[in-house]
C-alpha positions in Angstrom: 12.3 -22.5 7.7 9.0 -21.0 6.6 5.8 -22.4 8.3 2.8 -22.9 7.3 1.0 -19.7 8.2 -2.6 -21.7 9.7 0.4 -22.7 12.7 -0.2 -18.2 13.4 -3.5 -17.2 11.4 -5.2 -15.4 14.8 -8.2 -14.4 12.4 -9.2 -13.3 8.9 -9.6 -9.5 9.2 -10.5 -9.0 5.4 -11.5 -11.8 3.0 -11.1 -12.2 -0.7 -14.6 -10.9 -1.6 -14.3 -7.7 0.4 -11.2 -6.5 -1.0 -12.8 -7.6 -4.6 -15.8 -5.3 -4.2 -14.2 -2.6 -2.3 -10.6 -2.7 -4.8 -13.9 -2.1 -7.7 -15.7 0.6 -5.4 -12.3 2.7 -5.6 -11.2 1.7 -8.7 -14.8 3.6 -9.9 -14.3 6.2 -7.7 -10.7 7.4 -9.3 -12.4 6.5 -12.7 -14.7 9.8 -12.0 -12.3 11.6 -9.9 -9.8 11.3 -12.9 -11.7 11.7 -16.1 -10.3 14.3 -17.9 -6.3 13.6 -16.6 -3.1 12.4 -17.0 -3.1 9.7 -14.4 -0.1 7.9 -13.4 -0.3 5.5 -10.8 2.5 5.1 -8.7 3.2 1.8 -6.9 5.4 1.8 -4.2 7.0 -2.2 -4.2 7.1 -4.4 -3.2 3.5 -4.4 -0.7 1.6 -2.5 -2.7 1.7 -4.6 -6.3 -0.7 -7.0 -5.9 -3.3 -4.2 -4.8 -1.8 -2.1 -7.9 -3.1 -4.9 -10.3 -6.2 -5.3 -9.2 -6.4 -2.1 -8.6 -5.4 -0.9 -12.1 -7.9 -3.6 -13.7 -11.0 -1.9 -12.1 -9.7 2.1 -13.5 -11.7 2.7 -16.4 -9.5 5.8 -17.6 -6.6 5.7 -19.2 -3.5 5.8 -17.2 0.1 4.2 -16.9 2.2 2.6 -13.8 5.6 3.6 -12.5 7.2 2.0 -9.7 9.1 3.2 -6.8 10.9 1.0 -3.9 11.3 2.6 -0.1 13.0 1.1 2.6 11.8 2.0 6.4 11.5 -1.4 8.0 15.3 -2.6 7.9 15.8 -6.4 7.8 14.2 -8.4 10.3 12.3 -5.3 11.8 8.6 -5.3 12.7 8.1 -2.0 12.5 9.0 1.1 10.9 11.9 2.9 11.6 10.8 6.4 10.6 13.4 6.9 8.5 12.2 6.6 4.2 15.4 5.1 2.0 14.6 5.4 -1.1 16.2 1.9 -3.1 14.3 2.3 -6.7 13.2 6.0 -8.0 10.9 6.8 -10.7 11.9 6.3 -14.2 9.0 8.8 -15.5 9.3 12.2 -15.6 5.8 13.3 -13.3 5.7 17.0 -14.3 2.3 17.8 -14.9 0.8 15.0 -14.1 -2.2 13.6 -12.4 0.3 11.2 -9.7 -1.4 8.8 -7.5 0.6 6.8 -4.8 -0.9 3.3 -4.5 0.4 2.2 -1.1 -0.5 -1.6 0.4 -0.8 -0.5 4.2 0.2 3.2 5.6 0.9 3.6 9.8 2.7 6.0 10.9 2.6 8.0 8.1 6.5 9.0 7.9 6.9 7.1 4.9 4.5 8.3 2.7 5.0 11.5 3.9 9.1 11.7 2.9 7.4 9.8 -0.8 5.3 12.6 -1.2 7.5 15.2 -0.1 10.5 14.2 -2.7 7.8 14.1 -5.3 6.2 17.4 -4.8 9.7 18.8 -6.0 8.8 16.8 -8.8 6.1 19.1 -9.6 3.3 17.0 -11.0 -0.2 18.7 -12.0 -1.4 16.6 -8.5 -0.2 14.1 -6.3 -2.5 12.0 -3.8 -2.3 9.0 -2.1 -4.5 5.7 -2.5 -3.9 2.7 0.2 -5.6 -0.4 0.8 -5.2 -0.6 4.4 -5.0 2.5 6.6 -4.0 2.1 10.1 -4.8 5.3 11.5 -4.4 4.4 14.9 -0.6 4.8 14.2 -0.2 7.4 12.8 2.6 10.3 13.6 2.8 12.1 11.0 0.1 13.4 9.5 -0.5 12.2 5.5 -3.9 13.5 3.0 -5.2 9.7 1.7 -7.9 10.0 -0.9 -8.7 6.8 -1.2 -9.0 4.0 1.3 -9.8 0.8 1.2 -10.1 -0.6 5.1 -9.2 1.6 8.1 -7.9 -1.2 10.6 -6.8 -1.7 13.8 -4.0 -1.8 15.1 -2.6 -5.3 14.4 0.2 -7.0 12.7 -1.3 -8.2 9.5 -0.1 -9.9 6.2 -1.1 -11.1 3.2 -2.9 -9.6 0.0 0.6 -8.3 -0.7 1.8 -7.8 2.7 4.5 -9.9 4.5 6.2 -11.5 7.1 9.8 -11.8 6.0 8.7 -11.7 2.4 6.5 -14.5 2.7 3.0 -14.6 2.3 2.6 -11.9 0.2 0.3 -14.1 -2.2 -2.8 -15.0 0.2 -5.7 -13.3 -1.2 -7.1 -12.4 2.3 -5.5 -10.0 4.8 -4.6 -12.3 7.8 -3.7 -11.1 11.9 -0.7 -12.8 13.0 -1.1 -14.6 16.5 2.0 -13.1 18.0 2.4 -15.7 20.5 2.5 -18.6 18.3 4.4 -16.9 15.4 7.1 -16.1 18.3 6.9 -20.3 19.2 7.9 -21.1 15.8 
């Protein structure tokens, strides 16, 4: 049964407007960084789409979207395992271009890290990373973000895109889950 998610809302960590204004501050940011490229933006699903389409609205330049899918969390699973599964590849051939990963929430880092590995190989003109929420406090491995939105702490969060077994993914806010009362449900 899914619950209302006010029964294990602990606090708002990010609201609506503060993703709005800083989604435009970076959307302005690869705008410059990416003037004279070949930009592909790179989502990897299913987290990271809602910040892809806001994201993609505030990019000036022109650019297209690919989509990628990677499993780390397994079913169930709080965290990640460490080990990247890739379930959907790329349909677009990246050689030569300008790639950027836009990621909803990187921790640990081995994720991203095994993403940008395989698509170095790939051998794109450049290849960086752009995340909404960077939890640096977790992380492992080490990964080069360009862009961030919010460095956070480290908490269990969902919404804007984020869930809790693939619910909630549609609140516009980024929420901390009260782990004692999600546990009571």
């Amino acid at each position: 049964m899914v619950r209302d998610y006010h029964q294990f809302l602990s606090e708002v960590l990010i609201t609506k407007e503060q993703i709005d204004r800083r989604i435009a501050e970076v959307g302005a940011e690869i705008s410059r960084d990416y003037a004279d490229g070949n930009l592909l933006l790179v989502c990897i699903l299913r987290g990271g789409v809602v910040f892809l389409t806001d994201l993609m609205r505030q990019i000036t330049v022109p650019h297209t979207i690919e989509f990628m899918a990677v499993s780390s969390y397994g079913v169930g699973r709080r965290e990640s395992q460490g080990q990247a599964r890739i379930t959907l590849d790329l349909n677009t051939n990246i050689f030569g271009k300008d790639v950027l990963l836009v990621e909803d929430i990187i921790d640990s880092g081995h994720t991203i890290a095994s993403v940008l590995e395989l698509l170095a190989t790939r051998k794109p003109r450049s290849l960086n990373v752009c995340t909404l929420l960077d939890k640096a406090q977790r992380r492992e491995v080490e990964v080069p973000i360009r862009y961030t939105g919010f460095v956070i702490e480290n908490k269990f969060v969902f919404g804007y895109g984020l869930d809790i077994d693939e619910y909630y993914r549609n609140l516009p806010f980024v929420g901390v889950v009260d782990l004692d009362k999600f546990s009571q449900g």
